[in-house]
C-alpha positions in Angstrom: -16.0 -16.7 -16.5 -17.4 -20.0 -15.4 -16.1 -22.1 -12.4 -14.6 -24.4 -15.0 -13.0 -22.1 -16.4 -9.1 -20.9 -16.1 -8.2 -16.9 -16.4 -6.4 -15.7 -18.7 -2.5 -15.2 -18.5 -3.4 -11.5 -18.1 -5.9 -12.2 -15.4 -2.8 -13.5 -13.3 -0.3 -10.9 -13.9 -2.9 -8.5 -12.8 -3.5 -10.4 -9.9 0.2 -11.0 -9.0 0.8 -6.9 -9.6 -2.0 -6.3 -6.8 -1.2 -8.9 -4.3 -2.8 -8.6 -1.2 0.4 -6.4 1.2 2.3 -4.8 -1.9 0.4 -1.4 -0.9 1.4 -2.0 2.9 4.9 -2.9 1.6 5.4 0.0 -0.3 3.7 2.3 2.4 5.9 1.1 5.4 9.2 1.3 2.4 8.6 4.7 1.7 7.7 5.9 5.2 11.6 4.8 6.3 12.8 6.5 3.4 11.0 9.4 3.6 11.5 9.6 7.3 14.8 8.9 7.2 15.5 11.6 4.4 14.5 14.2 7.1 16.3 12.7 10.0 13.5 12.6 11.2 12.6 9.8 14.3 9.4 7.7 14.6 8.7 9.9 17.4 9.4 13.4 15.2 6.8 12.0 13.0 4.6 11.0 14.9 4.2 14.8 16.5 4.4 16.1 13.2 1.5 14.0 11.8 -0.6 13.9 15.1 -0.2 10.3 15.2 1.0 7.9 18.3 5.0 6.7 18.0 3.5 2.4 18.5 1.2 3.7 15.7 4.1 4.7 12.9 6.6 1.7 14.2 3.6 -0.6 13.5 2.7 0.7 10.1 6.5 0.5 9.4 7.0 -3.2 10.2 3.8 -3.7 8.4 2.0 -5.3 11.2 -0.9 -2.5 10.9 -3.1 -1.3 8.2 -2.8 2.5 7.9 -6.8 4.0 7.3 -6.5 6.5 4.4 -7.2 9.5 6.7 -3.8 8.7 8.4 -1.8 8.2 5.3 -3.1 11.5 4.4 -1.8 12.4 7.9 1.5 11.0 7.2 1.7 12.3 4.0 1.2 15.7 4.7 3.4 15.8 7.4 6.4 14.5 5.3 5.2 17.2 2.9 4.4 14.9 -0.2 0.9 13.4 -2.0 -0.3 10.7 -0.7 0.3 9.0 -4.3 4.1 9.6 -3.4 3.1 6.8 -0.3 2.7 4.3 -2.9 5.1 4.5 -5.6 7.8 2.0 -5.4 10.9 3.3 -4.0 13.5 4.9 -6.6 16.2 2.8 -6.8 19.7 3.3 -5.1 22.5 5.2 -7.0 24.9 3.0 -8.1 28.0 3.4 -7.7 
């Protein structure tokens, strides 16, 4: 594609689908849950995963990047693939 040219419709939804901060987003949404789920406190994880408690409240208000060794880390200390960090959250049962 030129510099005078537009991209394509499909060009943009691809770009709005991998925004720069959905994969933080979803990270830090589905370390809560996950967390949570296991009644588990930042600091629980933390010694579980090896990692500092300042470390997982960061990555939870998504004001820190998370390398991929520690999201492997937190993964396998919450006992799930690291694939399972990044899926969008199942929605709530209704009712």
């Amino acid at each position: 594609m030129s510099a005078t040219e537009s991209p394509s419709p499909s060009a943009h939804a691809t770009a709005s689908a991998t925004a720069p901060g959905v994969a933080r987003r979803l990270l830090a949404l589905n370390l809560v849950r996950l967390r949570a789920q296991r009644g588990w406190s930042q600091e629980a994880l933390a010694h579980e995963s090896g990692l500092h408690r300042t470390f997982i409240a960061h990555v939870e208000r998504q004001v820190r990047n998370a390398s991929i060794d520690n999201v492997e880390r937190l993964a396998n200390a919450l006992g799930v693939s690291v694939a399972v960090m990044f899926q969008p959250p199942p929605d709530p049962p209704a009712g």
